[in-house]
N, C-alpha and C positions, 0 to 999 in steps of 0.2 A: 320517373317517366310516367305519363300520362296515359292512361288507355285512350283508344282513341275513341269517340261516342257510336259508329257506329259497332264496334264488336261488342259495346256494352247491350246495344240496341238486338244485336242478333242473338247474343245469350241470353235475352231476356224472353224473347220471341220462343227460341227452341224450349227456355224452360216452361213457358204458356202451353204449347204443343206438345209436349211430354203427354200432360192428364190427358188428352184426347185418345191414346193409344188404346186400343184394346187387343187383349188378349187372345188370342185365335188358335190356342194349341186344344189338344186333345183333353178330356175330363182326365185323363190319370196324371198328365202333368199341371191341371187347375184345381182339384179336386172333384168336387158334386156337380152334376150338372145344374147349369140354371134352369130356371121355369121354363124360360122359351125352350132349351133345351131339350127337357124333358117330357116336352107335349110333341115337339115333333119325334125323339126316339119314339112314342109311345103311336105316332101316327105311321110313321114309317114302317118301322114292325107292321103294326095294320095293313097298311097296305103293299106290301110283301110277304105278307103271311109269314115273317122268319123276328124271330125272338133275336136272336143274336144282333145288335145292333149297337153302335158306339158314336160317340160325337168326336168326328173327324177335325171340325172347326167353326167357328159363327163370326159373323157380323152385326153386331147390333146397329138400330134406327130405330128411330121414334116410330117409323112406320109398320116396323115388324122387322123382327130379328131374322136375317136369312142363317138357316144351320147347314153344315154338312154334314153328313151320316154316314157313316161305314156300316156296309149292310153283308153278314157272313162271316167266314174263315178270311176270304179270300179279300173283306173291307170295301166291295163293289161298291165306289161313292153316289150317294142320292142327295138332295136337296129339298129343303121344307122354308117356308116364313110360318113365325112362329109368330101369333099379337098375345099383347096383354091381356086378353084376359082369356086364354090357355086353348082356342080354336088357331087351326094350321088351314094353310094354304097353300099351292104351287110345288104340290109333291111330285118331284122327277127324278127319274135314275139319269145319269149322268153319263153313264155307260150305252145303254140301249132305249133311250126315249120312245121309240116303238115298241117296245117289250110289251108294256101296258095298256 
């Protein structure tokens, strides 16, 4: 029996769209953070004055990596863009955007 060409055409397609996927769990179930990563923990901290700080999640782009940040005990979510070449942008808590 013959496959038909078009589910050959859409296994092919899905298999193309696989590599596109990124990853968006937390450092403990990826390992180390990345670069973009790791400039925004290191800006968030800053600008929270609170050391405790974890990557909750990311999105990469060519244009700059947006992160999510767990900020405390309590993982208060904040957000950073993170560019290549290791200055951040667009630091906001997520919770209280007036806060600051």
């Amino acid at each position: 029996m013959a496959v038909p060409k078009l589910v050959v055409a859409g296994l092919v397609a899905a298999t193309a769209l696989a590599g596109c996927v990124e990853d968006t769990g937390s450092t403990a179930s990826s390992g180390a953070p990345t670069a973009a990563q790791q400039s925004c923990l290191r800006d968030v901290s800053r600008t929270t004055g609170n050391p405790d700080v974890v990557v909750l999640g990311s999105e990469f782009s060519e244009a700059g990596t947006l992160v999510r940040v767990g900020v405390g005990p309590d993982r208060a979510p904040w957000q950073c863009i993170a560019y290549r070449d290791g200055t951040t942008a667009g630091i906001q808590s997520l919770v209280d955007e007036g806060f600051l």
